[in-house]
C-alpha positions in Angstrom: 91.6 88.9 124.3 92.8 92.4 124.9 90.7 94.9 122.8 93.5 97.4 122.5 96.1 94.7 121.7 94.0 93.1 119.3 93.9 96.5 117.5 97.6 96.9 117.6 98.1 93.6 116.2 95.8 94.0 113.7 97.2 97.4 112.6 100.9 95.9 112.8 99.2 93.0 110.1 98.6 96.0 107.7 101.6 98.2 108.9 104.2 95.1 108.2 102.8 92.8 106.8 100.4 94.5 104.4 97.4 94.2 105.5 94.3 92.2 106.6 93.3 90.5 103.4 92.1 94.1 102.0 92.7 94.8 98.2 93.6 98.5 96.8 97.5 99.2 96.4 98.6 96.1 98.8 100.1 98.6 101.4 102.8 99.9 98.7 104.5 102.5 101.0 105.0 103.8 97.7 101.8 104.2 96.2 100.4 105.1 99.4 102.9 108.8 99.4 101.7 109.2 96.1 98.0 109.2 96.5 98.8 111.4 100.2 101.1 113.4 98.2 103.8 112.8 100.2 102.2 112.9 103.7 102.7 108.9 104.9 99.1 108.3 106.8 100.3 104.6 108.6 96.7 103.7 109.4 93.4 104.4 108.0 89.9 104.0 109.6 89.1 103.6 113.3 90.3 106.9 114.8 93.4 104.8 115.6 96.6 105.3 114.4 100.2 103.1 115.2 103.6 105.3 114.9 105.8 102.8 112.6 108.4 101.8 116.2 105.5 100.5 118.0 105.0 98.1 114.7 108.7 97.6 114.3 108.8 96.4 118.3 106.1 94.2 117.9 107.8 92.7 115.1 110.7 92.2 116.8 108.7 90.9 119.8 106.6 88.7 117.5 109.5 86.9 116.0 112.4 87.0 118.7 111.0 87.0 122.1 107.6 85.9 121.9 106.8 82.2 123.5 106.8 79.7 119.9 103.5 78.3 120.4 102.2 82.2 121.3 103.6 83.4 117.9 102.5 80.6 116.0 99.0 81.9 117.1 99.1 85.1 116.7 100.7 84.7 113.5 97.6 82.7 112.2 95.2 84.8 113.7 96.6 88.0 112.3 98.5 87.2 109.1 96.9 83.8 107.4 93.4 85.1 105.9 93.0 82.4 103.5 92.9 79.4 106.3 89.2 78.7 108.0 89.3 79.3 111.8 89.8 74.7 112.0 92.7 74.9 109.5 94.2 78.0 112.2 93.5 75.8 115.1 94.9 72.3 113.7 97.8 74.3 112.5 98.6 75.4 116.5 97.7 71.6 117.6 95.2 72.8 119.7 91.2 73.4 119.5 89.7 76.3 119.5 89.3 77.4 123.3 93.3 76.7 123.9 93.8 78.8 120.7 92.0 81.8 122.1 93.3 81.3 125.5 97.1 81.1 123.7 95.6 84.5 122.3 94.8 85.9 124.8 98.4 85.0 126.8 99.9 86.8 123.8 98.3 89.7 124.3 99.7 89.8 127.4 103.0 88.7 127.1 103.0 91.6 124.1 101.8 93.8 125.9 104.0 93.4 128.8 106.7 93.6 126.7 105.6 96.9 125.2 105.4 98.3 128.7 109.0 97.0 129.3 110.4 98.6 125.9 108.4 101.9 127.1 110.3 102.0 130.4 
């Protein structure tokens, strides 16, 4: 895996997706100006923030141009919290060193396509 990408796919799992299994308002964009008082904050924690178009393209890359068995994967490793990590891989029809490998292709092909959008 990619340690950046892995951080931008998380925070695009909270961004769009509300969140990574957390509690608290359940990423209301609402609630969320309210208790900022207006000033939207997209990410908290880490030092790192994501601009909402990075999370939009990945989105977009995610569920229009990303390989199917690549978005399958990252989709389970990202957004499915309730599944064990054998539910995830049986899901993909693979074990778990072709799921991490799949993964880590992801990461690439993401990030390649980031790269291109950025051009």
């Amino acid at each position: 895996m990619i340690p950046e990408m892995d951080e931008m796919l998380k925070l695009w799992a909270l961004d769009m997706h509300g969140g990574l299994g957390g509690g608290g308002s359940g990423g209301s964009m609402i609630a969320e100006l309210m208790d900022s008082k207006g000033m939207l904050i997209r990410a908290k924690g880490g030092g790192s923030r994501m601009l909402l178009p990075y999370s939009a393209d990945i989105e977009l890359i995610v569920n229009k141009h990303l390989d199917a068995q690549l978005a399958v994967v990252v989709r389970e490793h990202y957004l499915n919290h309730q599944s064990l990590d054998h539910q995830k891989w049986r899901h993909c029809g693979c074990g778990r060193t072709q799921f991490y490998q799949r993964l880590h292709n992801a990461h690439v092909a993401i990030a390649g396509m980031l790269l291109e959008r950025a051009a």
